[in-house]
N, C-alpha and C positions, 0 to 999 in steps of 0.2 A: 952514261946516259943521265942519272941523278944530276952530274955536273952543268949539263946543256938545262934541264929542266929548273933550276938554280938559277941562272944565268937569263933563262925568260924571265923567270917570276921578278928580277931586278932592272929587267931592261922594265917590263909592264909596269912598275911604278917609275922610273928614271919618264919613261917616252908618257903617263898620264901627267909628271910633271913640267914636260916641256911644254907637251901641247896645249896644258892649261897656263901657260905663259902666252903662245899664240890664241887661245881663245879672248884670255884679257886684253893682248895688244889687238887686235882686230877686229875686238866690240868698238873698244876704245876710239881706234882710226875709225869707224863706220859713224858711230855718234856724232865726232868731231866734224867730220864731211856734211852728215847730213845737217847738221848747225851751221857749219859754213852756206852750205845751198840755203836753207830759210835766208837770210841775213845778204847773202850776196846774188851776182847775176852765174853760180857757177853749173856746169854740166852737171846732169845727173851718172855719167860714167864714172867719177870718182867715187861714189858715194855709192853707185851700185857694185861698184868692183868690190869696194870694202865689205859690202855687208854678204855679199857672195862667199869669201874668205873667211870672215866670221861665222857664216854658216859652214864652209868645207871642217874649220877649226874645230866647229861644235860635231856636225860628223864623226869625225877624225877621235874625239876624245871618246864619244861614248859611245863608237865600236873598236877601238884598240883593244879593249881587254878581251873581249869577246875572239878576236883574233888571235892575241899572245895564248889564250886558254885552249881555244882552238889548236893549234900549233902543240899544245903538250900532249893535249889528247890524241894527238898525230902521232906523237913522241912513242908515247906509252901502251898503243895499239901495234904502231912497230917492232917497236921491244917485246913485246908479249909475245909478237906470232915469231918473230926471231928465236924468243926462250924455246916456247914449244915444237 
């Protein structure tokens, strides 16, 4: 069980490192859209899509751990009532 609980605690920092890789690319693409739009004649669907994304992104980052921790606590509540 130690092993799995190991195994969260390294995916929780691996998946806050991805996701803040998709946080910065889909600020990035949203900025870029919405500059395009000032500047051009374009849709505001592109521009809303991106900044939708950058918001699920930012979601996404800052309840991950909350869930990975979540999940041990699941862990170790199991394994308790299994000991006893």
């Amino acid at each position: 069980m130690n092993k799995t609980i190991n195994m969260l605690y390294q995916f929780k920092d691996f998946g806050r490192f991805v996701l803040k890789i998709f946080l910065w690319l889909y600020s990035f693409i949203a900025i870029v859209f919405c500059i395009m739009i000032s500047f051009t004649d374009k849709s505001y669907f592109e521009a809303s899509d991106a900044i939708f994304k950058a918001l699920v992104a930012l979601f996404a980052y800052k309840a991950f751990p909350y869930f990975i921790d979540w999940c041990i606590k699941k862990i170790r509540v199991n394994q308790s009532l299994t000991n006893n």
